[in-house]
mmCIF file as Biopython writes it, N, C-alpha, C and O atoms, coordinates in Angstrom:
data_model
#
loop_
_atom_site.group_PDB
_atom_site.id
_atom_site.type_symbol
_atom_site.label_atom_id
_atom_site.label_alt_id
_atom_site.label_comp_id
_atom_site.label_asym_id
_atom_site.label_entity_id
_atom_site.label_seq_id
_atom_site.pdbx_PDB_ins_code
_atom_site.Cartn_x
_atom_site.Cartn_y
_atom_site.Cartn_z
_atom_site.occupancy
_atom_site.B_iso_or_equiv
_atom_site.auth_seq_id
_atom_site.auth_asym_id
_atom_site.pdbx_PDB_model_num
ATOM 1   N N  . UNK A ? 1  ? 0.836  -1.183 0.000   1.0 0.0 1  A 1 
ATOM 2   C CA . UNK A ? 1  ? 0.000  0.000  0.000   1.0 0.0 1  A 1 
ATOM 3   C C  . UNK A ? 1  ? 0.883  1.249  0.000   1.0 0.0 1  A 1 
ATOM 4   O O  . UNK A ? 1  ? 1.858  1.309  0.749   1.0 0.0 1  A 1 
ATOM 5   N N  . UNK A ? 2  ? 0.543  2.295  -0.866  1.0 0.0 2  A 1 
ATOM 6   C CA . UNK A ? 2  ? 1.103  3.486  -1.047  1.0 0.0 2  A 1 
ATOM 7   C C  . UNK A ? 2  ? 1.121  4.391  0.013   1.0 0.0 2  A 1 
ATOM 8   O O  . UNK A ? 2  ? 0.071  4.367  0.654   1.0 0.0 2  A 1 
ATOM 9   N N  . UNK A ? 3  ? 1.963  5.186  0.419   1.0 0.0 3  A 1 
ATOM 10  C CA . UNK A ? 3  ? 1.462  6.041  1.036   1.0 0.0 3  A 1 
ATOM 11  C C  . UNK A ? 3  ? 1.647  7.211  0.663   1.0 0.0 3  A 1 
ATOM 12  O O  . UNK A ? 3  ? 2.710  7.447  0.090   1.0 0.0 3  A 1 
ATOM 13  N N  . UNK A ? 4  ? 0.811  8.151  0.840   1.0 0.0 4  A 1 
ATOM 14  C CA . UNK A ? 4  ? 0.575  9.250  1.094   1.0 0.0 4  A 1 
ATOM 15  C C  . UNK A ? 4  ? 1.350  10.370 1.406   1.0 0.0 4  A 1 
ATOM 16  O O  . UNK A ? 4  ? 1.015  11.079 2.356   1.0 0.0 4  A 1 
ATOM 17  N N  . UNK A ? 5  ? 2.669  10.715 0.518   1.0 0.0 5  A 1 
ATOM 18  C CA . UNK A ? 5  ? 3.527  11.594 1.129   1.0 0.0 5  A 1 
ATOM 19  C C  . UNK A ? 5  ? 3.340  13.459 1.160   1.0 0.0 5  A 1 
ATOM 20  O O  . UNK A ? 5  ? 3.508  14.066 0.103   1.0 0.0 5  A 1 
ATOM 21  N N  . UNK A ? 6  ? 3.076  14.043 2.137   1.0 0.0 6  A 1 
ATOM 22  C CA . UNK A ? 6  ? 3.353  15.879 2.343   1.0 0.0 6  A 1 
ATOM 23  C C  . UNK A ? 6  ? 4.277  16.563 1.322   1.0 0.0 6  A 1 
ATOM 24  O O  . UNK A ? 6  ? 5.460  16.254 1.464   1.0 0.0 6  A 1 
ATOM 25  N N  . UNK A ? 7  ? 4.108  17.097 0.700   1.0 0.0 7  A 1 
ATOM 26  C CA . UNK A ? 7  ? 5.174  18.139 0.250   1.0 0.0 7  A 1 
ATOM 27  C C  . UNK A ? 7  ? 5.567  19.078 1.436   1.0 0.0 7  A 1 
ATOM 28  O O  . UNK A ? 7  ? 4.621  19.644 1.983   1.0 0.0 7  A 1 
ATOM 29  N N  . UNK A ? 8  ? 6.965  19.357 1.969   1.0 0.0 8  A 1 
ATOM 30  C CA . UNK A ? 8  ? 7.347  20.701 2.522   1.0 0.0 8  A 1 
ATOM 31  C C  . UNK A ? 8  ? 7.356  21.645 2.405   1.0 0.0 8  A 1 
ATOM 32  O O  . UNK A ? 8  ? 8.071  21.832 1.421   1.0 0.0 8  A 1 
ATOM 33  N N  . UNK A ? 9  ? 6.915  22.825 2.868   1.0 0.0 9  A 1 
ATOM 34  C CA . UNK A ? 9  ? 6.791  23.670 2.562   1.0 0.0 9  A 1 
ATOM 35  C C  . UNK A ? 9  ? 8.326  24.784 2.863   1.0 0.0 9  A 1 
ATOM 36  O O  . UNK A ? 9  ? 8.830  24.972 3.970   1.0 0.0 9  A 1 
ATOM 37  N N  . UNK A ? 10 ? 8.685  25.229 1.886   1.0 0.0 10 A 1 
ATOM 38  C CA . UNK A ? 10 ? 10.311 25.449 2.527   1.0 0.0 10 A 1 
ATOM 39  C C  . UNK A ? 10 ? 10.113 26.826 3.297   1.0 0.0 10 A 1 
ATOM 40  O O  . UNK A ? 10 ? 9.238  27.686 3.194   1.0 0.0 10 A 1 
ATOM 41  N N  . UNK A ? 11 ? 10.997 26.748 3.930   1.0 0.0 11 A 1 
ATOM 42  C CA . UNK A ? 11 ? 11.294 27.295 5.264   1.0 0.0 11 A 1 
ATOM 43  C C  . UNK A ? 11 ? 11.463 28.973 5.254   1.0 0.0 11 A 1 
ATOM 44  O O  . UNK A ? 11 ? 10.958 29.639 6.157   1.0 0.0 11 A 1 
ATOM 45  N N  . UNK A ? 12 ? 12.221 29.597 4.151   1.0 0.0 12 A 1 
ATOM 46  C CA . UNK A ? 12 ? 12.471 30.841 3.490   1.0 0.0 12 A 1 
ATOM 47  C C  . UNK A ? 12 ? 10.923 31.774 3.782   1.0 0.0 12 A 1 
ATOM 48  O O  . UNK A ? 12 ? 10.476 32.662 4.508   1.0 0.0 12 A 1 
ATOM 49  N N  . UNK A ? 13 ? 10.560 30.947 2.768   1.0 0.0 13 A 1 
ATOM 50  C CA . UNK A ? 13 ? 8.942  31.470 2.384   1.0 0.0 13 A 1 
ATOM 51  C C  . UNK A ? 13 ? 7.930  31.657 3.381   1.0 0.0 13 A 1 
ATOM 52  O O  . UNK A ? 13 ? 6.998  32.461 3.403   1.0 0.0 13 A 1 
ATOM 53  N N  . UNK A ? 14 ? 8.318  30.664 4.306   1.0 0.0 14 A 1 
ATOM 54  C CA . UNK A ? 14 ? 6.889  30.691 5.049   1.0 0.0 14 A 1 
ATOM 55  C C  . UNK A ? 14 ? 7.341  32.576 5.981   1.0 0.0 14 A 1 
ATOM 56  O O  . UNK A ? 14 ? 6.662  33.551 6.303   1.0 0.0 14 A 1 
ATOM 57  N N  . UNK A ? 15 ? 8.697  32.238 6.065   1.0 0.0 15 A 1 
ATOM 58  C CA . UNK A ? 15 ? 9.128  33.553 6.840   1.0 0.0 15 A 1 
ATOM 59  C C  . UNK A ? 15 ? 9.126  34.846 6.502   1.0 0.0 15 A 1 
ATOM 60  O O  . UNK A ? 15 ? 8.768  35.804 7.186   1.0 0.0 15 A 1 
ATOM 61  N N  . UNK A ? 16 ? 9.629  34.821 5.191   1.0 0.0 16 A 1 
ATOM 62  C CA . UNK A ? 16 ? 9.331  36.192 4.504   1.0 0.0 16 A 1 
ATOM 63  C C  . UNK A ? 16 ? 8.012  36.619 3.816   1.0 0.0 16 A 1 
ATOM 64  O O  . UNK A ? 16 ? 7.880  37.793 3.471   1.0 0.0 16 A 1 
ATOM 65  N N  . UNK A ? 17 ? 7.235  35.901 3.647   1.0 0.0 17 A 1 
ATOM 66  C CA . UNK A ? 17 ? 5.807  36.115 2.864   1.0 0.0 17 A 1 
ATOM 67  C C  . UNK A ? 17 ? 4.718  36.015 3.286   1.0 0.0 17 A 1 
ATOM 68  O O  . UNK A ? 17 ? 4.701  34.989 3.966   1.0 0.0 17 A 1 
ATOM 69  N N  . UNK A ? 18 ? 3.541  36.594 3.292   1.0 0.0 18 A 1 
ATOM 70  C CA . UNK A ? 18 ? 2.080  36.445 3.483   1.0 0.0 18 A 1 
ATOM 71  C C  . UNK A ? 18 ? 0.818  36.159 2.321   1.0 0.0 18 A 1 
ATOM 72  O O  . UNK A ? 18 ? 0.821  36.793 1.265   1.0 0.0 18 A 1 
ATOM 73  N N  . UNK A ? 19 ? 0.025  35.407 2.548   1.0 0.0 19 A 1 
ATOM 74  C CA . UNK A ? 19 ? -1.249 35.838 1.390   1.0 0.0 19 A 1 
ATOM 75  C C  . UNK A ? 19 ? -2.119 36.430 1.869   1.0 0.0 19 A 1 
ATOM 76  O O  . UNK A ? 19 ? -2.477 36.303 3.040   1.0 0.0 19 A 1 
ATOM 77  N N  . UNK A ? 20 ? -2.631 37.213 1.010   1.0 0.0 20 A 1 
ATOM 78  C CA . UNK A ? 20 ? -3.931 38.346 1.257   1.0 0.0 20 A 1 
ATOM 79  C C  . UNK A ? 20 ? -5.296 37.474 0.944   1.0 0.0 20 A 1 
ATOM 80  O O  . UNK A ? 20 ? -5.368 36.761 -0.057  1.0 0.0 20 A 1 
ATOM 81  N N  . UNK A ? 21 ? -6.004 37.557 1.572   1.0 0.0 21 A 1 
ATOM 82  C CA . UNK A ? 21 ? -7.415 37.247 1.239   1.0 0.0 21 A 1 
ATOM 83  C C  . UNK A ? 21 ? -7.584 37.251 -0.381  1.0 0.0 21 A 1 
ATOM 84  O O  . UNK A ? 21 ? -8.602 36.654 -0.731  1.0 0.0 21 A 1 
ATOM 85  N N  . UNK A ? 22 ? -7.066 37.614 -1.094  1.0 0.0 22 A 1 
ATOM 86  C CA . UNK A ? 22 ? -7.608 37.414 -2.642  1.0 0.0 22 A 1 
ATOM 87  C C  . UNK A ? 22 ? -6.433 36.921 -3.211  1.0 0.0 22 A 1 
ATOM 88  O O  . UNK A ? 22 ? -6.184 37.121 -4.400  1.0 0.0 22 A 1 
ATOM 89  N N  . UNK A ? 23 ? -5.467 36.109 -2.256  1.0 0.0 23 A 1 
ATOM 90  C CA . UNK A ? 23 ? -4.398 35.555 -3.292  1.0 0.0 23 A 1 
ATOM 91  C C  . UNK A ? 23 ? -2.750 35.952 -3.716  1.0 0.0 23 A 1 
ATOM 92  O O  . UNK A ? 23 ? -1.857 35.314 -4.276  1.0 0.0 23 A 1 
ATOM 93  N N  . UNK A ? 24 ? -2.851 37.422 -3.112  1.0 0.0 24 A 1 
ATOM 94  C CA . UNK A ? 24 ? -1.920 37.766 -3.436  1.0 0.0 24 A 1 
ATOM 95  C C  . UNK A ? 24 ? -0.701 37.738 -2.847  1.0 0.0 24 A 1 
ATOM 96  O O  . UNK A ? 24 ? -0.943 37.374 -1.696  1.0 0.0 24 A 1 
ATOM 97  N N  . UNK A ? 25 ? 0.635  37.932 -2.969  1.0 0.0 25 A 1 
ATOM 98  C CA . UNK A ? 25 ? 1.918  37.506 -1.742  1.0 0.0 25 A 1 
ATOM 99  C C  . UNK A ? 25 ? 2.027  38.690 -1.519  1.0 0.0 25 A 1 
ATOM 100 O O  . UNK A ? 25 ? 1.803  39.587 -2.332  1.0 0.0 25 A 1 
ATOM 101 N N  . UNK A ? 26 ? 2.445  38.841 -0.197  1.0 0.0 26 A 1 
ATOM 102 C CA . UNK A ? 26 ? 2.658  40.163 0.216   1.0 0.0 26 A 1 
ATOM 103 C C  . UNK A ? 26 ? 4.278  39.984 0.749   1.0 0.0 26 A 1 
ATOM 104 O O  . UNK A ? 26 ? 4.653  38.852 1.056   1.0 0.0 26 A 1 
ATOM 105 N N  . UNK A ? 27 ? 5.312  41.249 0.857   1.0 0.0 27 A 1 
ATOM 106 C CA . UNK A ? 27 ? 6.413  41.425 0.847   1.0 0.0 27 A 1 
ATOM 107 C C  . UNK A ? 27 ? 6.813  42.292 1.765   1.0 0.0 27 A 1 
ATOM 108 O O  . UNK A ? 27 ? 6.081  43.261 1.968   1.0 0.0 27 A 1 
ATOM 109 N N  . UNK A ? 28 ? 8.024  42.156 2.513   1.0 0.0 28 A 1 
ATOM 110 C CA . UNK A ? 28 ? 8.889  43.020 3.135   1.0 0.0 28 A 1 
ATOM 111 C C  . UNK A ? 28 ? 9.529  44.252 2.368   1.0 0.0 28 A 1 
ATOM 112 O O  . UNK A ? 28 ? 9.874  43.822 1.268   1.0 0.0 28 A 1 
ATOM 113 N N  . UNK A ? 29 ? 9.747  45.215 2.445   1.0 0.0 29 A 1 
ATOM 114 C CA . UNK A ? 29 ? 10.922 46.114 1.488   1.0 0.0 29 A 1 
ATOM 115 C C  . UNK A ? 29 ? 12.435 46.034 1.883   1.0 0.0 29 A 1 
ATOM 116 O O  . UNK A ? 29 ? 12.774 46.408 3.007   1.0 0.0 29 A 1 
ATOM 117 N N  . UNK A ? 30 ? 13.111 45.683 1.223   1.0 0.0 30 A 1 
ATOM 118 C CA . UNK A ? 30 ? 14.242 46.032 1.493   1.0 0.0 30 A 1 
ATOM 119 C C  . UNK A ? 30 ? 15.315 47.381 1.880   1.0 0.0 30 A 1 
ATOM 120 O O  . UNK A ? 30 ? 14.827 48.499 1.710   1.0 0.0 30 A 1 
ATOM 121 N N  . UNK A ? 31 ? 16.641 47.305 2.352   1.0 0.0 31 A 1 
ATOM 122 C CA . UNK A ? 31 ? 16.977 48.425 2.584   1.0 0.0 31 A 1 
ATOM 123 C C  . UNK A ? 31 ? 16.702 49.205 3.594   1.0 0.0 31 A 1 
ATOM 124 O O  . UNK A ? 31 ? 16.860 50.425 3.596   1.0 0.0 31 A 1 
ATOM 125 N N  . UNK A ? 32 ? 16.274 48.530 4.505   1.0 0.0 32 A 1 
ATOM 126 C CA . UNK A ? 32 ? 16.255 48.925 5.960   1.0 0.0 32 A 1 
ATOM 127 C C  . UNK A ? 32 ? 16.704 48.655 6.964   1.0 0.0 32 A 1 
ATOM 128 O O  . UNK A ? 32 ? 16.284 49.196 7.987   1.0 0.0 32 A 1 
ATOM 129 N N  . UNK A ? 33 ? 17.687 47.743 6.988   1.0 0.0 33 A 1 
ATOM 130 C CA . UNK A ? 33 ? 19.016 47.419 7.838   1.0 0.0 33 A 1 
ATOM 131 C C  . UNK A ? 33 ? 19.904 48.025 8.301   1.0 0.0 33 A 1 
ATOM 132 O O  . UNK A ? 33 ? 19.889 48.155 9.525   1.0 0.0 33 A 1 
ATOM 133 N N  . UNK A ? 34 ? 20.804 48.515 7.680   1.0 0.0 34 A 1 
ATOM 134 C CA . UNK A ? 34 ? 21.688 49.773 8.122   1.0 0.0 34 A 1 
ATOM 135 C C  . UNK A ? 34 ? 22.145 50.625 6.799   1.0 0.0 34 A 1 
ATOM 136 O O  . UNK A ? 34 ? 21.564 50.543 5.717   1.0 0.0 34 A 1 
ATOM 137 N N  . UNK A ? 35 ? 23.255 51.437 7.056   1.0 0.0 35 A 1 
ATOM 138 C CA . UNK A ? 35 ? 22.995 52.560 6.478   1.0 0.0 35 A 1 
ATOM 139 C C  . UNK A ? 35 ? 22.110 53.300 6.006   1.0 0.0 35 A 1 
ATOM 140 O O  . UNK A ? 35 ? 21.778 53.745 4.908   1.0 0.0 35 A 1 
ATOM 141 N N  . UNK A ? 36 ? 21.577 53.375 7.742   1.0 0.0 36 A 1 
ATOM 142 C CA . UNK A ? 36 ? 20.125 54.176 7.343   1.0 0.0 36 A 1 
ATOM 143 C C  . UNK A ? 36 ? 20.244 55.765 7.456   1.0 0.0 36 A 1 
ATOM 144 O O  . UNK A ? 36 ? 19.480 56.581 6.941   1.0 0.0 36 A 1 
ATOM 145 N N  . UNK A ? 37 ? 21.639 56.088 8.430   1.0 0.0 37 A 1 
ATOM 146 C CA . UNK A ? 37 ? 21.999 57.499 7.923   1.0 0.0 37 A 1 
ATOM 147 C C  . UNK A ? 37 ? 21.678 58.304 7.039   1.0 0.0 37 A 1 
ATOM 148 O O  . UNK A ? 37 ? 20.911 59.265 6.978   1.0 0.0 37 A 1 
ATOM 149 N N  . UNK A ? 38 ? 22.725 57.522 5.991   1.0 0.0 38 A 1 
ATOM 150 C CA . UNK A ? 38 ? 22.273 57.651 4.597   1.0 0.0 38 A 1 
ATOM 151 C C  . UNK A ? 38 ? 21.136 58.404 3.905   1.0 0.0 38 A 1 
ATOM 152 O O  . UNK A ? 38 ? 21.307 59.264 3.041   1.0 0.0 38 A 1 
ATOM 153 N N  . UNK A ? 39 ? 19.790 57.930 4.447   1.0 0.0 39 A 1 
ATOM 154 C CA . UNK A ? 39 ? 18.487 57.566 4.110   1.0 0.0 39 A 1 
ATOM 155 C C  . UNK A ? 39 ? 17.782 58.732 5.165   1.0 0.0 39 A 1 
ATOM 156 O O  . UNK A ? 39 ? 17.887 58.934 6.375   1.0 0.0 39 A 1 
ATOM 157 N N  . UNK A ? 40 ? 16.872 59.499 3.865   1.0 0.0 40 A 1 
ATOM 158 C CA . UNK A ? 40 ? 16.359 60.428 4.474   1.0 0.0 40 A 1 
ATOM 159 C C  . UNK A ? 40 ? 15.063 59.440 5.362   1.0 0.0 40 A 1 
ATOM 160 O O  . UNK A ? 40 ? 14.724 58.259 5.281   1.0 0.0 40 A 1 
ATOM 161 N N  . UNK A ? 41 ? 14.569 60.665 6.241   1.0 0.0 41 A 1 
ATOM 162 C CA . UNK A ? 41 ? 13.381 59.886 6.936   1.0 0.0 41 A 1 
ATOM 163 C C  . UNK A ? 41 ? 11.952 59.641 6.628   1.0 0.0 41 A 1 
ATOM 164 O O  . UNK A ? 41 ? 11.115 59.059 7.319   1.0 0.0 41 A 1 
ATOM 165 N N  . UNK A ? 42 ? 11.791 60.366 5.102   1.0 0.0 42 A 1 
ATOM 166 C CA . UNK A ? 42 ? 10.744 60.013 4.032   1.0 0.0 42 A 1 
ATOM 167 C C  . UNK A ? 42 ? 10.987 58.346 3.266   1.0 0.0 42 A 1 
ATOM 168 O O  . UNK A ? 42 ? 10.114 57.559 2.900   1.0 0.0 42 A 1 
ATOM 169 N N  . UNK A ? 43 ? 12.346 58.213 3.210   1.0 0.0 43 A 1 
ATOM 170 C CA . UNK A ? 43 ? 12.444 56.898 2.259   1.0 0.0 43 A 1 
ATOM 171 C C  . UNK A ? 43 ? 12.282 55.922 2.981   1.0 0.0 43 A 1 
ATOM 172 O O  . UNK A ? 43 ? 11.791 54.842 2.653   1.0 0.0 43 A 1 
ATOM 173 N N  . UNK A ? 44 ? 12.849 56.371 4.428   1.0 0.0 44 A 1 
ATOM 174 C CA . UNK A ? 44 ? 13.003 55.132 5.771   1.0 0.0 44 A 1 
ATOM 175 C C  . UNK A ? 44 ? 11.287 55.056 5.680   1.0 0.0 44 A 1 
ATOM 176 O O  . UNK A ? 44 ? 10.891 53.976 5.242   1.0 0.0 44 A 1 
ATOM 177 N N  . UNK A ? 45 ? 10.403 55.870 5.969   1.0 0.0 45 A 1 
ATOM 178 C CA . UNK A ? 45 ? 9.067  55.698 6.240   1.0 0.0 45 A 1 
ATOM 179 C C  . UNK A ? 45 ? 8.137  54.775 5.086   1.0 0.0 45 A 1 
ATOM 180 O O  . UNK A ? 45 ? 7.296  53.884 5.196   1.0 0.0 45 A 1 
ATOM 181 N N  . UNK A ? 46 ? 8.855  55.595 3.780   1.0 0.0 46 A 1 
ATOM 182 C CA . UNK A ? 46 ? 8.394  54.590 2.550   1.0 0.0 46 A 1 
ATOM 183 C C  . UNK A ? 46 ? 8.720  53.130 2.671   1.0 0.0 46 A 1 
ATOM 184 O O  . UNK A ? 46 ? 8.037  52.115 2.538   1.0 0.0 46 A 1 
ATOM 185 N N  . UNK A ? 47 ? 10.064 53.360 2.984   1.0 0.0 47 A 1 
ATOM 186 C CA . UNK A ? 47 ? 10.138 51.415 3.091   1.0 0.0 47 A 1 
ATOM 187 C C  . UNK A ? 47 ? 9.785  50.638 4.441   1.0 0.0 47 A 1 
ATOM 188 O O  . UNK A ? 47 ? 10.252 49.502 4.523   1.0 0.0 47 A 1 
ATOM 189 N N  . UNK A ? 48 ? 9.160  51.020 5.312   1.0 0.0 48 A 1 
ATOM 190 C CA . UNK A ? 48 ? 8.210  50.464 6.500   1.0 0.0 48 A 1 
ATOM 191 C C  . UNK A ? 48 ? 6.972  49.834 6.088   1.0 0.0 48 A 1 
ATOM 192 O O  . UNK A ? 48 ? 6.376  48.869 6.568   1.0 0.0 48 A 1 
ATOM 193 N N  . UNK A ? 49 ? 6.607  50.869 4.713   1.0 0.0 49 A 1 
ATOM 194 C CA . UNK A ? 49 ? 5.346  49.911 4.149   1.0 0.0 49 A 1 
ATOM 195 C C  . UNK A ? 49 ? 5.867  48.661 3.246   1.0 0.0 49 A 1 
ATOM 196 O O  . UNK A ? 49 ? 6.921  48.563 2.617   1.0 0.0 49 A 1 
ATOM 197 N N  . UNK A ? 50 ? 4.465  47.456 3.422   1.0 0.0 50 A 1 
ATOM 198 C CA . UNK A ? 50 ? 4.834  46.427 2.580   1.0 0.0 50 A 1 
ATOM 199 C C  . UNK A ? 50 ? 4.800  46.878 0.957   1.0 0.0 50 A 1 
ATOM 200 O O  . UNK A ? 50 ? 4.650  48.034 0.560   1.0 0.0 50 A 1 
ATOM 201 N N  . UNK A ? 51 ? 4.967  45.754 0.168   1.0 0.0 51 A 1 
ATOM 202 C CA . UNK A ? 51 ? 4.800  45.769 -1.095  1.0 0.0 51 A 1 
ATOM 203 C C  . UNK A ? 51 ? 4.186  44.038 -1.367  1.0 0.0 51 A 1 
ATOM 204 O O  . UNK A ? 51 ? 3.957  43.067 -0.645  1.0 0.0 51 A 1 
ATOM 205 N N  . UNK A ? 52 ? 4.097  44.369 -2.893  1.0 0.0 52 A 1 
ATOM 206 C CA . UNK A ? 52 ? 3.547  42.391 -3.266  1.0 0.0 52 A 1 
ATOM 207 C C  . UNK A ? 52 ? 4.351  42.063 -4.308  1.0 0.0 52 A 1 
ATOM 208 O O  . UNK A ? 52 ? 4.825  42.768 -5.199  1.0 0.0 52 A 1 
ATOM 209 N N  . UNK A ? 53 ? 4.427  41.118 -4.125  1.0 0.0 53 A 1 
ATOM 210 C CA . UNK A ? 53 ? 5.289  40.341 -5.474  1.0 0.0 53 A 1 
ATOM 211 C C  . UNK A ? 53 ? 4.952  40.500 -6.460  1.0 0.0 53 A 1 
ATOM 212 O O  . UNK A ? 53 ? 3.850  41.049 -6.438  1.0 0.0 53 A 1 
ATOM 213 N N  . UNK A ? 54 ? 5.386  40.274 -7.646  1.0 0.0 54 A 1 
ATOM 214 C CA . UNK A ? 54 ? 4.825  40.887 -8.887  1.0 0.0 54 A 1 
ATOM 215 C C  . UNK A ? 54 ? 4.498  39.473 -9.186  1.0 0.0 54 A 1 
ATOM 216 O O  . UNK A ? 54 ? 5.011  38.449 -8.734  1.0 0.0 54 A 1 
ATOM 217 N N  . UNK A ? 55 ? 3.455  39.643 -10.115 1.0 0.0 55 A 1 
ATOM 218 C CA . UNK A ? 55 ? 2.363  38.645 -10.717 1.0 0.0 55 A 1 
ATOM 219 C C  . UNK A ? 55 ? 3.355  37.406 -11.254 1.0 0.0 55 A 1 
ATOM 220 O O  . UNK A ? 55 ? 3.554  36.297 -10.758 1.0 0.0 55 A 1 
ATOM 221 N N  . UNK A ? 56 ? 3.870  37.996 -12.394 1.0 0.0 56 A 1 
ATOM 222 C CA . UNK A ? 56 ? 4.915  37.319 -12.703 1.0 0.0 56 A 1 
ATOM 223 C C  . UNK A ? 56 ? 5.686  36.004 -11.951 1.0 0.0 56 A 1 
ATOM 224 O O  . UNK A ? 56 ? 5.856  34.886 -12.438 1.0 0.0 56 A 1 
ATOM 225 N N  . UNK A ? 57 ? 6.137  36.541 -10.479 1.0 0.0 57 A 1 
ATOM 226 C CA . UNK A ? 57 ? 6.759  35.728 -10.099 1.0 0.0 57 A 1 
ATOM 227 C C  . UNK A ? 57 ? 5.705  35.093 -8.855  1.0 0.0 57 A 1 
ATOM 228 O O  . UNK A ? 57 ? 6.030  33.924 -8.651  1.0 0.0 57 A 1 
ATOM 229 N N  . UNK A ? 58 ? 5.044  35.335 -8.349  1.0 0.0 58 A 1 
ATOM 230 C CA . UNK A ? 58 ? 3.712  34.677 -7.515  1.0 0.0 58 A 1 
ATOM 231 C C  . UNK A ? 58 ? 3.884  33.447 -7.782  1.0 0.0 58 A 1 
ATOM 232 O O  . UNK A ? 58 ? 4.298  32.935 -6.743  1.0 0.0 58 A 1 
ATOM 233 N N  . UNK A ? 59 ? 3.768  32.349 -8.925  1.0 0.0 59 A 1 
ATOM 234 C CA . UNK A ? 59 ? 3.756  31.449 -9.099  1.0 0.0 59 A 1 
ATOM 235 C C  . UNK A ? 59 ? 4.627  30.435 -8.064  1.0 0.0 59 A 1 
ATOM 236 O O  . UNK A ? 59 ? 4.260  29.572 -7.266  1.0 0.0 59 A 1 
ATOM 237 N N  . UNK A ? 60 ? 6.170  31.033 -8.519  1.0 0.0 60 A 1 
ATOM 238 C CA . UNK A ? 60 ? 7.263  30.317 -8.244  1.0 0.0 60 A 1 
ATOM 239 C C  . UNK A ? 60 ? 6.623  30.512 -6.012  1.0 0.0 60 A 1 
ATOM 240 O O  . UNK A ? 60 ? 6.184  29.477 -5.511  1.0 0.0 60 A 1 
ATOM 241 N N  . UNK A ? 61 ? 6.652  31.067 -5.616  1.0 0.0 61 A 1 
ATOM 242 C CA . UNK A ? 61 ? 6.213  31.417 -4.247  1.0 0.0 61 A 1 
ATOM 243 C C  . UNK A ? 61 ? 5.771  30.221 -3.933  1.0 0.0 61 A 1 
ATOM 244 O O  . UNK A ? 61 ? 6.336  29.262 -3.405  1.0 0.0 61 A 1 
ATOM 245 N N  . UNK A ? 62 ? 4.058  30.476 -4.543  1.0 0.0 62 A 1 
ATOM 246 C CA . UNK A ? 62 ? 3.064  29.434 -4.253  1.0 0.0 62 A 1 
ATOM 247 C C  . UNK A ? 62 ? 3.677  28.060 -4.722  1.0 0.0 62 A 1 
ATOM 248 O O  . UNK A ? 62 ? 3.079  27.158 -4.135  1.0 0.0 62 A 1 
ATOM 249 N N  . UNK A ? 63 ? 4.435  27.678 -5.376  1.0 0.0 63 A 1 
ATOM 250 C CA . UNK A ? 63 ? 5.061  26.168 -5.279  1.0 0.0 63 A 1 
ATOM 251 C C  . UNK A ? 63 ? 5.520  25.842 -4.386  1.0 0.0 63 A 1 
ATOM 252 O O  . UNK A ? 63 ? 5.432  24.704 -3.926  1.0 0.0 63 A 1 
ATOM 253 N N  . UNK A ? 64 ? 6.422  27.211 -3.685  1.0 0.0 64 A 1 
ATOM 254 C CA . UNK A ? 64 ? 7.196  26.488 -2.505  1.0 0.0 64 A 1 
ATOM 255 C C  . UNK A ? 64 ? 6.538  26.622 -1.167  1.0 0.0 64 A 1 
ATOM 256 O O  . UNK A ? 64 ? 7.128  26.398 -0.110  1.0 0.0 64 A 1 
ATOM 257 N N  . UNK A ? 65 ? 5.154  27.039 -1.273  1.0 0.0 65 A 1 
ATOM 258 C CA . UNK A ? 65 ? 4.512  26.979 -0.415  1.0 0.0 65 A 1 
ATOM 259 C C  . UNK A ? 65 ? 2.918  26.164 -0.693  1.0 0.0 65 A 1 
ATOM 260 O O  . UNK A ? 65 ? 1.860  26.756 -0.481  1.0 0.0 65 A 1 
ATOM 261 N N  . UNK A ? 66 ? 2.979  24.799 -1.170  1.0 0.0 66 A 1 
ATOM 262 C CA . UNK A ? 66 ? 1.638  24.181 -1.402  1.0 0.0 66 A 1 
ATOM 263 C C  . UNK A ? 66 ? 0.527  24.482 -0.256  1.0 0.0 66 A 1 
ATOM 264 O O  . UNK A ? 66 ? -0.574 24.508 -0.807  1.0 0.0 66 A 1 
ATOM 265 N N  . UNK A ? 67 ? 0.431  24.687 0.952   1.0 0.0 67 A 1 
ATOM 266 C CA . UNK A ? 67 ? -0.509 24.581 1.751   1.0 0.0 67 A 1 
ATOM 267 C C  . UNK A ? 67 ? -1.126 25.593 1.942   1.0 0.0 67 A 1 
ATOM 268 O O  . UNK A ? 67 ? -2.204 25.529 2.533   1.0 0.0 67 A 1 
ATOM 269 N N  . UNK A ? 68 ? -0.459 27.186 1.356   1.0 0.0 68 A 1 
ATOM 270 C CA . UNK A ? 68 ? -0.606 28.137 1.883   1.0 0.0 68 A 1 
ATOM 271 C C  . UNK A ? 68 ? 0.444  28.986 2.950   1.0 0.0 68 A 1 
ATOM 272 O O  . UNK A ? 68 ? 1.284  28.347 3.583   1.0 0.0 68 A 1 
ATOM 273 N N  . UNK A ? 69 ? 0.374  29.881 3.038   1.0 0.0 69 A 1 
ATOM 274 C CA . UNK A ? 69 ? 1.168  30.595 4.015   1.0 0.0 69 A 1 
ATOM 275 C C  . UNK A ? 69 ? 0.679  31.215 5.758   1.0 0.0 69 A 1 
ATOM 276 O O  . UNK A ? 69 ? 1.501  31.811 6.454   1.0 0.0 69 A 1 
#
């Protein structure tokens, strides 16, 4: 008798990503680590908000996450 094996869901993904109620991945921004000197306190504020993955690549995401996020 066969069994029944899980796909994993890898480990990366589940950490950095979310889905929205209609599907979509949602994202961290980058560039907010250090050299934030640098970085006026308009760009620092801009990159506090999320962003989403682009359509394009959504796919590849949702493979490595079969169950959902």
């Amino acid at each position: 008798m066969a069994k029944n094996y899980k796909m994993k869901t890898n480990s990366s993904v589940k950490k950095r990503f979310k889905l929205t109620a209609k599907g979509r991945v949602k994202r961290k921004r980058a560039y907010l680590r250090h050299c934030l000197g640098a970085k006026s306190s308009s760009a620092k504020r801009k990159l506090r908000r999320g962003a989403y993955i682009a359509k394009s690549q959504e796919h590849q995401i949702k493979a490595m996450a079969p169950y959902g996020l």
